[in-house]
N, C-alpha and C positions, 0 to 999 in steps of 0.2 A: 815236665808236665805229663808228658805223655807215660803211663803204666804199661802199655802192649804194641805191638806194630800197630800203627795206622794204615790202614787200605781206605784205597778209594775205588774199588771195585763197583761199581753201580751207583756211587755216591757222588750226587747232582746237589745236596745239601749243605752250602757253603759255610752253614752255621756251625753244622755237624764235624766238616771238616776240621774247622779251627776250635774245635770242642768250647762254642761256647753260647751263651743263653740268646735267643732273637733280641730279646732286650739289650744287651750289650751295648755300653758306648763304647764308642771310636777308640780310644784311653785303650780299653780292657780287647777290644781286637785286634787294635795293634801289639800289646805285649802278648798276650797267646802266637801269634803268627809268629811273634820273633822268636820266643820259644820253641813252638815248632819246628820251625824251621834251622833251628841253633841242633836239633835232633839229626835232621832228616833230610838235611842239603845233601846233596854230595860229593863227597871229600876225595876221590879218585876218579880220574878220565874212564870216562863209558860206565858209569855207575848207575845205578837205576835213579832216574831222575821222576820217574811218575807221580811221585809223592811230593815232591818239591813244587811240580810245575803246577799239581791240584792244587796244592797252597797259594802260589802265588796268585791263581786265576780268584779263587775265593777272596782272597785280600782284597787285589784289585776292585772287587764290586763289591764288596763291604766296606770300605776305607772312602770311597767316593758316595756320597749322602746323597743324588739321586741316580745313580746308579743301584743303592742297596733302595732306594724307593721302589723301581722297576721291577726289583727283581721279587721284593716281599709283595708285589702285586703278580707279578705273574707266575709266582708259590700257589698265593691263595686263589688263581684263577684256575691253576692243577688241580686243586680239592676240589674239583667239581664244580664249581660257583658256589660252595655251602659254606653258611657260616652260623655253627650250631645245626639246629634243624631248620633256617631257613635256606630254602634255594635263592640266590640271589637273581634279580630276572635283568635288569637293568638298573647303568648307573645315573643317578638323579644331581648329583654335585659334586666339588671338587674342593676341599677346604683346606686350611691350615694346618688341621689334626689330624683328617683322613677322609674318606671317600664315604658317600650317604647312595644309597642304593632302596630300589624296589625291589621288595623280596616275598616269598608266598612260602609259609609255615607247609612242609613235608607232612607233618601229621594232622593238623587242625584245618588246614585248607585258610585261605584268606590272604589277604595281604597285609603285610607290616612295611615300616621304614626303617631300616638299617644303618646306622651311623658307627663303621666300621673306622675306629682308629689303630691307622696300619703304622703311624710315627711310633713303634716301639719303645717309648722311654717313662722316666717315674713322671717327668711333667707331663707330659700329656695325657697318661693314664689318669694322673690327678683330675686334669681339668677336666676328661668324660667321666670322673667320681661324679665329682664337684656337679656338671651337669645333671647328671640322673639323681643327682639327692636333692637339688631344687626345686624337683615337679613332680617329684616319684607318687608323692601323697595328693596331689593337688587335682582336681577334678572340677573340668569348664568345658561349657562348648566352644571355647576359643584357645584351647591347648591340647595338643597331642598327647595321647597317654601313655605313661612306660610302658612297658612291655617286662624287659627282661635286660639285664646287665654279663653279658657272657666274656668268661673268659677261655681264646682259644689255644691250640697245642703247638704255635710257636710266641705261647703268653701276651697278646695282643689283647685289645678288648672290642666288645664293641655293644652297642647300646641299641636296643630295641623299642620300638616307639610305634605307634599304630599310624596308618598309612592315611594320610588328607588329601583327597583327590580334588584336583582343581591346581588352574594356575597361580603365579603368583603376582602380586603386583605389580610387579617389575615386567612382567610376562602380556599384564592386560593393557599397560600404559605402552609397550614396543607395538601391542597390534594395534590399540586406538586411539593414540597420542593422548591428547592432552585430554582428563575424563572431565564429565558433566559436574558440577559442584555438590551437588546434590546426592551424586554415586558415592564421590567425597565424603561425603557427611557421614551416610550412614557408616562408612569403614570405618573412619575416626571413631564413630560411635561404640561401635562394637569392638574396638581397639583398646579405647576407655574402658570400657565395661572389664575387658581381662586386666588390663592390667592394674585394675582398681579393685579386682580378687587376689592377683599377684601381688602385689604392694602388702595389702592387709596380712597376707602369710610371710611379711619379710621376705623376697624376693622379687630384685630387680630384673629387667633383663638385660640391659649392658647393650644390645644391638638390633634396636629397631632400624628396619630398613627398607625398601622393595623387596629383595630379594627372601625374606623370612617374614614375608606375610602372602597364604593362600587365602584366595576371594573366591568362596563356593556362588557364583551369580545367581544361579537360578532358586536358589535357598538363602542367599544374602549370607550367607555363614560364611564368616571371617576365622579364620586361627594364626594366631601366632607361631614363629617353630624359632629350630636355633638356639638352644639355650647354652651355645659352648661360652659365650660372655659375661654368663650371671653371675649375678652375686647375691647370696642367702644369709641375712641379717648383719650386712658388712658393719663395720667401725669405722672410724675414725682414719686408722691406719691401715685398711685391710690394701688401698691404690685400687687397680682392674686389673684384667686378663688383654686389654688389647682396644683398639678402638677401629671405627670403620671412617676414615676419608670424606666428609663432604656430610655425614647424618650425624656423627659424634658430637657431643656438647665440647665447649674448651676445656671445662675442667676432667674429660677423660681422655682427652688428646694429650692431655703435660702428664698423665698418671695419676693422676688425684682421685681419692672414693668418690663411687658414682650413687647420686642418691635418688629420689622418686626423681627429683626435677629432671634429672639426666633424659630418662626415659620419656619424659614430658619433650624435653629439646628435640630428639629424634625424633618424634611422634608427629611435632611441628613440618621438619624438616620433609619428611616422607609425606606429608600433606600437600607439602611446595612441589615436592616432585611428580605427585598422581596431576594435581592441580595446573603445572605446567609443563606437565609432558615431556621431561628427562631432567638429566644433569646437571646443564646448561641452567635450568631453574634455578634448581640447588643452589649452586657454585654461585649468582648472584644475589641469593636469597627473594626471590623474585614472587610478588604474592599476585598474583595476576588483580590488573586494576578494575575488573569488571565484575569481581567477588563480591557478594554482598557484605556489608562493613560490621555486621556483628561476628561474621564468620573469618573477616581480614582481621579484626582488632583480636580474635581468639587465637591465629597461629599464631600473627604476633608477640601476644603476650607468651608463646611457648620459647622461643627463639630468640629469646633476649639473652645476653650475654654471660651475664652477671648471675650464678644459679638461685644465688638469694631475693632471686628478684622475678621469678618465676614463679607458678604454684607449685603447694606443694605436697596436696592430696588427689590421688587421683577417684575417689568418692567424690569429691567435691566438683573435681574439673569435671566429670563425667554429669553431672547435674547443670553444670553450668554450662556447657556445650549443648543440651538438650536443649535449653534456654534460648541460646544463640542460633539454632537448627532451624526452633519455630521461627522465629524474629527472619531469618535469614528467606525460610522456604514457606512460608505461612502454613506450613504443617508440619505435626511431630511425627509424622511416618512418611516412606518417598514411595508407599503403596507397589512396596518390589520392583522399582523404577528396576530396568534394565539397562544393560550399554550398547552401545549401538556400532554396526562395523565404520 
């Protein structure tokens, strides 16, 4: 394999070492190291072993999958915290694909959100494709805007998206348990609203939850985020990308295409949970009994089992929950009701 001596003179670069791509699966760095090393062991007592033992140390933490995690984060924590021309400021989450960050453009000033997939492989790159070509065109005040799709110089990618300040639902139910029904409403409402723009453009989102919904309170502005689950005019056979525990419909829990109604079932579920103030809700499907009953009879009808037995436009649920709002709160506006500590 190797054309010229290998040094390891200043080289901290474990990729570099085993001459092969950041991308690399496990397969393709273990046959170069054996290679390598088939080279450059050595073969008489007192031999120069410097080149062997660099090899072996590079294996070691490349062959062990969150050991080579560490390590390709504390790479890109060397680069300065930059990724592209953003400076990255702090980290905001910790996902399956890779790490979402606050970051402020070096030239332009401002702040973006950074969703930096550090899992180096074809499937993951896929799925942050997949993501950024679901929303790239799409423009709402309840979705995040692209930004920019970069890729960097140990072939990583990561995905650029404009920055939504405020907590998230998950965030406003930990500080004030169980929220007012009527704070409720308006979220759903405006939940509705995107994803009844979503839908009409062929695009699901696969993972409604607490955690991927920010509530700007003092503006009532809701946005959706997270679109590593979607799916962009699926078929029949296209399955999902994954399901989330305790918000997923059944039919994306066994792998089955996820369709509006899907997104409807979580919508339901994440109602139950603002509504009764965690998990615990959830996990019993629990509609609190003191809900007004046009508002009880509407998660209901989301959280039914059977997906053909749900609705199954969301123009339409979005009119019909307005319906249900008034009936509920004898007004179609909650006049910027606030949340209370």
């Amino acid at each position: 394999m190797a054309t010229k001596p290998l040094t390891t003179a200043g080289t901290t670069d474990h990729y570099r070492l085993l001459e092969v791509d950041a991308r690399a699966s496990p397969e393709v760095i273990h046959a170069a190291y054996r290679a390598l090393m088939k080279e450059y062991a050595p073969r008489t007592a007192g031999a120069d072993d410097s080149i062997a033992r660099a090899l072996n140390e590079a294996f070691g933490v490349l062959k062990d999958a969150s050991r080579r995690k560490r390590y390709d984060e504390q790479e890109a924590t060397k680069r300065k915290g930059l990724i592209g021309p953003y400076r990255l400021l702090h980290q905001v989450a910790q996902g399956g694909f890779g790490t979402t960050y606050k970051a402020e453009h070096t030239l332009a000033g401002g702040y973006s959100c950074i969703k930096h997939c550090s899992e180096v492989s074809a499937h993951a790159e896929d799925i942050l494709r997949q993501e950024t070509q679901a929303i790239w065109n799409l423009q709402h005040s309840g979705l995040p805007g692209m930004r920019d799709l970069l890729q960097l110089p140990d072939k990583s990618f990561a995905l650029a998206m404009s920055w939504i300040e405020g907590p998230t639902l998950q965030q406003l139910v930990e500080k004030h348990g169980r929220l007012d029904p009527e704070n409720v409403a308006w979220i759903a409402e405006r939940l509705l609203n995107t994803l009844a723009h979503l839908h009409r453009h062929g695009v699901l989102h696969g993972d409604i939850k607490p955690q991927n919904i920010i509530v700007q309170e003092e503006s009532h502005i809701v946005v959706l985020v997270d679109f590593g689950l979607s799916m962009a005019k699926p078929s029949a056979t296209s399955g999902n990308k994954g399901h989330t525990d305790l918000f997923s419909p059944p039919e994306q829990m066994v792998g089955k295409t996820i369709v509006p109604g899907s997104d409807f079932y979580s919508l339901g579920m994440t109602m139950i949970y603002a509504l009764g103030g965690g998990y615990g809700a959830v996990e019993r499907k629990d509609v609190p009994a003191n809900l007004p009953d046009e508002m009880c009879a509407f998660i209901r009808s989301l959280i039914v089992r059977n997906v053909l037995e749900r609705p199954r436009a969301a123009a339409d649920l979005f009119e019909k929950f307005k319906d249900a709002r008034l009936k509920s709160f004898g007004r179609a506006h909650s006049n910027m009701k606030q949340f209370t500590v």
